[in-house]
N, CA and C atoms as a LAMMPS dump frame, in Angstrom:
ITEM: TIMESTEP
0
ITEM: NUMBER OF ATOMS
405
ITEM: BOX BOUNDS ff ff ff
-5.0000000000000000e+02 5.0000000000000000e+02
-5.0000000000000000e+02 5.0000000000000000e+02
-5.0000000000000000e+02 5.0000000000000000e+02
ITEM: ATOMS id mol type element x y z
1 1 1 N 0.849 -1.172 0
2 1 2 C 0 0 0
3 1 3 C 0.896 1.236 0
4 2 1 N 0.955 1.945 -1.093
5 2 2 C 1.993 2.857 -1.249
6 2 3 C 1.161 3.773 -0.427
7 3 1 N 2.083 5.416 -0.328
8 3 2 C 1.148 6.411 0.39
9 3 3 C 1.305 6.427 1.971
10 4 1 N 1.412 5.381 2.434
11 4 2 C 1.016 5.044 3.575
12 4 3 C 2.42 5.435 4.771
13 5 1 N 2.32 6.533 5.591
14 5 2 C 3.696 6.769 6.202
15 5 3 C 4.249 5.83 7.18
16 6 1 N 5.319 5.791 7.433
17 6 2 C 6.068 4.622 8.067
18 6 3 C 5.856 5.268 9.085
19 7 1 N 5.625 3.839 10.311
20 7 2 C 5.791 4.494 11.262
21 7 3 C 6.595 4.001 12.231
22 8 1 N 7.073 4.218 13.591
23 8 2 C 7.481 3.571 14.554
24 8 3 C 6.429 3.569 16.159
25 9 1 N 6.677 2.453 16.693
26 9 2 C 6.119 2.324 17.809
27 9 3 C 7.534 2.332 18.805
28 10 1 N 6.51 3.435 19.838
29 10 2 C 7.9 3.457 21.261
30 10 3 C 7.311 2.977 22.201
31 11 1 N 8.246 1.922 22.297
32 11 2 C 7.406 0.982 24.23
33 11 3 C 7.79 2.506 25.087
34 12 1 N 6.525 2.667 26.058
35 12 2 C 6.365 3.512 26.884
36 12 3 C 6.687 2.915 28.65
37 13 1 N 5.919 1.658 28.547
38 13 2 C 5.747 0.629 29.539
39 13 3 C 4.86 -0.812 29.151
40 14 1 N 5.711 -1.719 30.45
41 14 2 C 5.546 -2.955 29.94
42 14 3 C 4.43 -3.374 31.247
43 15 1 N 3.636 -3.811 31.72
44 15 2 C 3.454 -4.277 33.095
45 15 3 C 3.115 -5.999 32.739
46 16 1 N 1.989 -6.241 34.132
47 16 2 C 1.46 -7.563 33.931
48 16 3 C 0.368 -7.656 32.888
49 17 1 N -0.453 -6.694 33.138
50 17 2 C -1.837 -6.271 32.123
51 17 3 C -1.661 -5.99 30.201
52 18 1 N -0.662 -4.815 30.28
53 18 2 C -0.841 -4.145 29.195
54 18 3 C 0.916 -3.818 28.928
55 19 1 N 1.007 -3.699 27.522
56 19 2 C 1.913 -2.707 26.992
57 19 3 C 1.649 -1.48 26.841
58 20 1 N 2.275 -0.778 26.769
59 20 2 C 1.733 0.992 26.976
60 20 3 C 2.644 1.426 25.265
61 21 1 N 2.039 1.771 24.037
62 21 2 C 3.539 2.059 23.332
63 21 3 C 2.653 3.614 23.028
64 22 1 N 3.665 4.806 22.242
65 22 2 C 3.515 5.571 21.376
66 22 3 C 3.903 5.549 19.787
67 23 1 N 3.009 5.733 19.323
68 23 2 C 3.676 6.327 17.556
69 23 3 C 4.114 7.532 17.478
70 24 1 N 5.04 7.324 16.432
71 24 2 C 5.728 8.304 15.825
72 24 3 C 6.194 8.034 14.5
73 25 1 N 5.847 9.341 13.513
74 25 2 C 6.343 8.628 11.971
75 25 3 C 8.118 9.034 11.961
76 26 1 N 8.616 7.533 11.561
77 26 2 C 9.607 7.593 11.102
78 26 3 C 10.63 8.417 10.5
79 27 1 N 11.307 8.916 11.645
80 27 2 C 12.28 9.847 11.432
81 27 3 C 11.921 11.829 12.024
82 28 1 N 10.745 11.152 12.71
83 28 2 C 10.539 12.429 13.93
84 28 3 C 11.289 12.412 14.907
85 29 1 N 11.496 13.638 15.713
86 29 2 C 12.409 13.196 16.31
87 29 3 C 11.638 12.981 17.866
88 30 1 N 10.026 13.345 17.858
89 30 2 C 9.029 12.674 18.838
90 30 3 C 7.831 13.05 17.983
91 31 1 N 6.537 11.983 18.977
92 31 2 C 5.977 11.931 17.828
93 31 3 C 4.496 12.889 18.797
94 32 1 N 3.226 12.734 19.017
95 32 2 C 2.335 13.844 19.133
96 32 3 C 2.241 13.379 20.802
97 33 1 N 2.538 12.443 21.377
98 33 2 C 2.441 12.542 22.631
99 33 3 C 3.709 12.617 23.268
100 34 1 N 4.626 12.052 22.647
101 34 2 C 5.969 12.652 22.986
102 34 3 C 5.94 13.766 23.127
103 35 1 N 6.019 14.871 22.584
104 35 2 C 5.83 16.134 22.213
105 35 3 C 4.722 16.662 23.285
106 36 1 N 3.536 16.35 23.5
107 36 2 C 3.042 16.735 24.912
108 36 3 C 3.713 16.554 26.106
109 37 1 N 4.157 14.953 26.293
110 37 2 C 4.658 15.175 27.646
111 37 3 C 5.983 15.895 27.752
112 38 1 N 6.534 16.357 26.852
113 38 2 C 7.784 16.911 27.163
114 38 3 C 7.918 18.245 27.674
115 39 1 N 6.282 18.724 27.012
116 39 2 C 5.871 20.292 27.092
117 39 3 C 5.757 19.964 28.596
118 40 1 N 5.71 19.294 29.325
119 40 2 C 4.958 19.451 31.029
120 40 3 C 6.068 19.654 31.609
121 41 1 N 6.114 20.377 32.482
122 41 2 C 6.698 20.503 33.964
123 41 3 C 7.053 19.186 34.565
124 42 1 N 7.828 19.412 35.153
125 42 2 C 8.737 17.968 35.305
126 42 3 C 7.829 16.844 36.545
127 43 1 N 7.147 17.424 37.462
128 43 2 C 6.488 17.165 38.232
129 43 3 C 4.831 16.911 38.266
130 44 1 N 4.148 17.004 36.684
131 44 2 C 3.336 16.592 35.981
132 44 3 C 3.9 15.451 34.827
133 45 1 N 5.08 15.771 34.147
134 45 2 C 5.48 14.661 33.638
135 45 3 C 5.775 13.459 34.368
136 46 1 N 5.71 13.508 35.589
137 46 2 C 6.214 12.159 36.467
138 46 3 C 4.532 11.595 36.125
139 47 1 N 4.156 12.911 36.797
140 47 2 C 2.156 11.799 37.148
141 47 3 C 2.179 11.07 35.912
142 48 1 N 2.117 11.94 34.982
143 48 2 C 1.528 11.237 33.734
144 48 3 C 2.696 10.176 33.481
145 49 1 N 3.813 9.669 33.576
146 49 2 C 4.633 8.647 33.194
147 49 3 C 3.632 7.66 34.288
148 50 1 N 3.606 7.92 35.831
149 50 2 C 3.088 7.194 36.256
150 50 3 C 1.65 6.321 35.958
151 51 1 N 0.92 7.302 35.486
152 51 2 C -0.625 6.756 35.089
153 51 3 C 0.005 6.217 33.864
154 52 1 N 0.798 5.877 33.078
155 52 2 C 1.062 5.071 32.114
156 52 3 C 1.365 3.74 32.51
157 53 1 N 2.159 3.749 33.394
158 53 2 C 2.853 2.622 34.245
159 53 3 C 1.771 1.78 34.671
160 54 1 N 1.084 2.51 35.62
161 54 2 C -0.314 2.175 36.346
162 54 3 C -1.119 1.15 35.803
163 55 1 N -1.487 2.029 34.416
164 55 2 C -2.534 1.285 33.432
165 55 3 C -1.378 0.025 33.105
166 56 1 N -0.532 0.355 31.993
167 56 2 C 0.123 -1.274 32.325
168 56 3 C -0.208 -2.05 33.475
169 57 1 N 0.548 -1.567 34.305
170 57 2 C 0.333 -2.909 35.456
171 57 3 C -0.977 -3.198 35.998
172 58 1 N -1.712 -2.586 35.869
173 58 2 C -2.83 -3.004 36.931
174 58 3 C -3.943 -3.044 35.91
175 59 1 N -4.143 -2.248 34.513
176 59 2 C -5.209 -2.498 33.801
177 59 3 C -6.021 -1.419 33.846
178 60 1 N -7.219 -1.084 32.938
179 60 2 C -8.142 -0.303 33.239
180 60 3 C -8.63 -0.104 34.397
181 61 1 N -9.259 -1.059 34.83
182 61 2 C -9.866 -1.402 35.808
183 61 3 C -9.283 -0.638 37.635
184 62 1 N -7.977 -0.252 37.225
185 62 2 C -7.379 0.288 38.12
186 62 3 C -7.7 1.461 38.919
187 63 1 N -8.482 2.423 38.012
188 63 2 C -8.718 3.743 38.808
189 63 3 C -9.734 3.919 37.67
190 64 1 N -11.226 3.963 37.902
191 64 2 C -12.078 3.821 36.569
192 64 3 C -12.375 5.169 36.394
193 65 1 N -11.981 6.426 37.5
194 65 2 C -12.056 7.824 37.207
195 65 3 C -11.106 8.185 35.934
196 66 1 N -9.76 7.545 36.61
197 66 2 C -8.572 7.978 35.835
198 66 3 C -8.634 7.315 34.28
199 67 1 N -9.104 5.971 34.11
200 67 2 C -9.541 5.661 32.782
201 67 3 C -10.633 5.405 32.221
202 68 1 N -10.73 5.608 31.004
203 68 2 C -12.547 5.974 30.598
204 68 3 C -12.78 5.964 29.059
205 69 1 N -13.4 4.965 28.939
206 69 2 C -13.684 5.017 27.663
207 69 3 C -14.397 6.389 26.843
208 70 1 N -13.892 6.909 26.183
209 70 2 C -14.531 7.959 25.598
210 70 3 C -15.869 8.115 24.832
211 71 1 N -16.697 8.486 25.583
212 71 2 C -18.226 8.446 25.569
213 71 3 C -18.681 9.062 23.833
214 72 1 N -19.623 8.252 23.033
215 72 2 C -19.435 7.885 21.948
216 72 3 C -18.691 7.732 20.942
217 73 1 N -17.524 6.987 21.463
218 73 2 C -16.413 6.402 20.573
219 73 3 C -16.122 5.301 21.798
220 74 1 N -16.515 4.399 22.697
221 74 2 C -16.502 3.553 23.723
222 74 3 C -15.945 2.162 22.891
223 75 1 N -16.423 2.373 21.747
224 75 2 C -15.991 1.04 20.971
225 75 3 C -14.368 1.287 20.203
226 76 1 N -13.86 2.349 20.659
227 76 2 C -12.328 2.402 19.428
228 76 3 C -11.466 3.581 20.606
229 77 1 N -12.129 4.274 21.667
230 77 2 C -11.339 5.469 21.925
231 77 3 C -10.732 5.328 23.697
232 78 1 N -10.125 5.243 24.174
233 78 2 C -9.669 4.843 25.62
234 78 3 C -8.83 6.758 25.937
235 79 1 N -9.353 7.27 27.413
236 79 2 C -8.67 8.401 27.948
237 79 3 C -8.122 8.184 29.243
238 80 1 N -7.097 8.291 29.327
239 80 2 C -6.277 8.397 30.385
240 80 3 C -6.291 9.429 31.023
241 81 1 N -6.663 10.045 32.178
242 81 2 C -6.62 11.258 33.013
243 81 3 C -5.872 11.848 33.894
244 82 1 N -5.102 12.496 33.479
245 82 2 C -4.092 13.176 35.198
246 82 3 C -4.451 14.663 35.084
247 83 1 N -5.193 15.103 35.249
248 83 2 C -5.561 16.146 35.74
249 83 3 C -4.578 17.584 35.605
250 84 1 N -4.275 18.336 34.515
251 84 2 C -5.939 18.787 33.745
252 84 3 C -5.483 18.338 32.404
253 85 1 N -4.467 17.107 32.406
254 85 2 C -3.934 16.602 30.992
255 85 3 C -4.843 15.375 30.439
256 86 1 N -5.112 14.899 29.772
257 86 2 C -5.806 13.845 29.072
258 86 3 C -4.85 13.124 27.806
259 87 1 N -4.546 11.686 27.851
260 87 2 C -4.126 11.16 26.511
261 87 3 C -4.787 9.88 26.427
262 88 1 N -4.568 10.09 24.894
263 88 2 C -6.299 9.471 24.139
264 88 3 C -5.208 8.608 24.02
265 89 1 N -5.931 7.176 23.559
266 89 2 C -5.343 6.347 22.813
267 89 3 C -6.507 5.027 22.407
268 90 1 N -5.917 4.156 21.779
269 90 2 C -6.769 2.797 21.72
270 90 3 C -6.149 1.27 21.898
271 91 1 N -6.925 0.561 22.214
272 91 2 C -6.533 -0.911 22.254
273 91 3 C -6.142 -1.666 20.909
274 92 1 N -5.093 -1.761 20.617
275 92 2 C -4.687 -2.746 19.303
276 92 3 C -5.697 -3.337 19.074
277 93 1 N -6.194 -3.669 18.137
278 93 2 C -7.201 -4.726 17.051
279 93 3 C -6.241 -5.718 17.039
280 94 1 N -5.247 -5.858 16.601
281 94 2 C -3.823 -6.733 16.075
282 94 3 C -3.508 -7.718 17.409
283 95 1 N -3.104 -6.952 18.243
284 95 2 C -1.835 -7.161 19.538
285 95 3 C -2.942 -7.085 20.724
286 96 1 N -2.96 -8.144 21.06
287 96 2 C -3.948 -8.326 22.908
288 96 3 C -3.204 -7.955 23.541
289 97 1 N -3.973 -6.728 24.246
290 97 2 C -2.705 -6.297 25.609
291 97 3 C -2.237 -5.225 25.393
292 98 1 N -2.433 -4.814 24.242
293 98 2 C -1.351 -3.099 23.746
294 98 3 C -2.324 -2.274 23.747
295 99 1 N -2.072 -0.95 24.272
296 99 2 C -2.955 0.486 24.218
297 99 3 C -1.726 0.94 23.418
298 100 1 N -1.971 1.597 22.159
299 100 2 C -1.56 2.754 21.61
300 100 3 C -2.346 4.078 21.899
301 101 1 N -1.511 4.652 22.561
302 101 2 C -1.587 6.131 22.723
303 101 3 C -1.209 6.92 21.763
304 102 1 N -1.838 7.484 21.065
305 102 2 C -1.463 8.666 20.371
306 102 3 C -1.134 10.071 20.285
307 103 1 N -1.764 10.961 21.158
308 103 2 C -1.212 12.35 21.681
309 103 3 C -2.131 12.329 22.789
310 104 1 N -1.87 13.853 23.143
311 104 2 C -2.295 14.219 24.712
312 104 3 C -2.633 15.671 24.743
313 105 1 N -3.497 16.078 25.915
314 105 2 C -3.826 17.399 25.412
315 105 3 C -4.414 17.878 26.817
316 106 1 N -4.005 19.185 27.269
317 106 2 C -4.79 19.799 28.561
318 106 3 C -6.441 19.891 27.942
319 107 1 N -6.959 19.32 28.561
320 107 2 C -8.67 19.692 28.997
321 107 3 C -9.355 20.385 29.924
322 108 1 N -9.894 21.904 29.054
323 108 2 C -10.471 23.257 29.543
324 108 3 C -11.747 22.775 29.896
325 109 1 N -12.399 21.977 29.438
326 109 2 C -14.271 21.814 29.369
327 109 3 C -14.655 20.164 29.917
328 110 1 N -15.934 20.189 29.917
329 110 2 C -16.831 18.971 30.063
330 110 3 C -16.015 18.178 29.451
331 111 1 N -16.678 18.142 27.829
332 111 2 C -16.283 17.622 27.029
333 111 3 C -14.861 17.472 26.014
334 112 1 N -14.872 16.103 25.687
335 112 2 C -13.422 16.021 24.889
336 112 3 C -13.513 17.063 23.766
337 113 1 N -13.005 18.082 23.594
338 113 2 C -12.844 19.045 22.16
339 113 3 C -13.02 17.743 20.745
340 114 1 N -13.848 18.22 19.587
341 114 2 C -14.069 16.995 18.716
342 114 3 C -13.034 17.282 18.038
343 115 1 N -11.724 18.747 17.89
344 115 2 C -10.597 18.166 17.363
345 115 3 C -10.038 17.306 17.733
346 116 1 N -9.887 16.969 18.965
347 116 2 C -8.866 15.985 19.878
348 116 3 C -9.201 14.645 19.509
349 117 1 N -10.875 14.255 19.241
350 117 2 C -11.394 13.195 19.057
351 117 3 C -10.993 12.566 17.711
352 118 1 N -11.174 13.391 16.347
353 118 2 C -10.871 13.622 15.385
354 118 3 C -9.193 13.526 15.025
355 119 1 N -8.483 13.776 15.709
356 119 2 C -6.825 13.607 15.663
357 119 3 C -6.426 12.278 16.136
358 120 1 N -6.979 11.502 17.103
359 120 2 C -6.953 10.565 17.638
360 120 3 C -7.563 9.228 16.849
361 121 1 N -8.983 9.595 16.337
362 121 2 C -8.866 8.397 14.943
363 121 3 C -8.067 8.688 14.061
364 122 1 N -7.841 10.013 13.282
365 122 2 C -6.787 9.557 12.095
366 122 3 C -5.792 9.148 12.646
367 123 1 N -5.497 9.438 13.706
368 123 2 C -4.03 8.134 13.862
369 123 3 C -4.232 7.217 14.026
370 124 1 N -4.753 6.842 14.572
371 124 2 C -5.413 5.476 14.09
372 124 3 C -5.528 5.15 13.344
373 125 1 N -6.344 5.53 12.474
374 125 2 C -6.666 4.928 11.144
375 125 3 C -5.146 4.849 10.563
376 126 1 N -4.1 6.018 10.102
377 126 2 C -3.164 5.824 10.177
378 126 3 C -2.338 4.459 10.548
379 127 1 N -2.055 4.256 11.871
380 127 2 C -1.756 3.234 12.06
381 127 3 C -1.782 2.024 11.88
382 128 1 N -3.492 2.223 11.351
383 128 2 C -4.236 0.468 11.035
384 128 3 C -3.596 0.38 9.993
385 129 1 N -3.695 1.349 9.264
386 129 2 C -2.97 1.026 7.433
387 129 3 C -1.546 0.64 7.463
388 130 1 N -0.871 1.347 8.505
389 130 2 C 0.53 1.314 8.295
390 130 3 C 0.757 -0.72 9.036
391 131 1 N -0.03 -1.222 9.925
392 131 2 C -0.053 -2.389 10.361
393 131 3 C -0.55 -3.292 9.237
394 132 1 N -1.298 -2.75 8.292
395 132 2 C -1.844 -3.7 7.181
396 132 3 C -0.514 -3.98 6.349
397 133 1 N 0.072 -2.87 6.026
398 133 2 C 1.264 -2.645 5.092
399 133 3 C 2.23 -3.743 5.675
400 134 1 N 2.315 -3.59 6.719
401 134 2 C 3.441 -4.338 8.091
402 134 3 C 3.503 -5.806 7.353
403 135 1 N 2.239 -6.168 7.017
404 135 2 C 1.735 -7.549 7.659
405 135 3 C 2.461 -8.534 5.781
């Protein structure tokens, strides 16, 4: 499938539950959640490394405030919460056990902004293609 950008996956964390990875296209030098957490303060970047960790090891199920399926997209969209940061990601179709995270974003409102929602499937979708290509 020509067209289709290369990408790389970065293990984030490994636990008992889950792999935690990020994308990034090939030859960035980080990719859209990289690039968020780096923007944080060093003492918000811990939380959020930690709630990565977390979810690995212990699973959704761990803190059901802190993770949450994203309310009409429950079937493709998973949010991670550390307060007042949010990163979206989804459960591999492919790979049992892997959340790909894709970027991250401070949250002003109720609701998820539908750019954020919208950035988060095309990478996805993205990704699915680039895993079809893989295969």
């Amino acid at each position: 499938m020509s067209g289709v950008t290369p990408l790389e996956v970065i293990k984030l964390a490994e636990g008992r539950c889950f792999r935690v990875v990020a994308i990034r296209r090939r030859g960035d030098a980080a990719g859209p959640l990289e690039q968020f957490v780096l923007e944080q303060d060093r003492g918000h970047r811990a939380r959020l490394y930690t709630a990565i960790e977390r979810f690995a090891d212990l699973g959704p199920s761990y803190n059901t405030e802190q993770c949450k399926r994203l309310k009409g997209h429950a079937a493709v969209l998973v949010e991670l919460k550390v307060k007042p940061s949010r990163l979206v990601g989804f459960y591999c179709p492919v790979n049992r056990g892997v959340l790909v995270l894709t970027h991250g974003f401070s949250k002003r409102s109720r609701e998820t902004p539908p750019s954020e929602i919208k950035r988060a499937l095309d990478l996805r979708e993205e990704y699915l293609q680039w895993l079809q290509r893989d295969d």
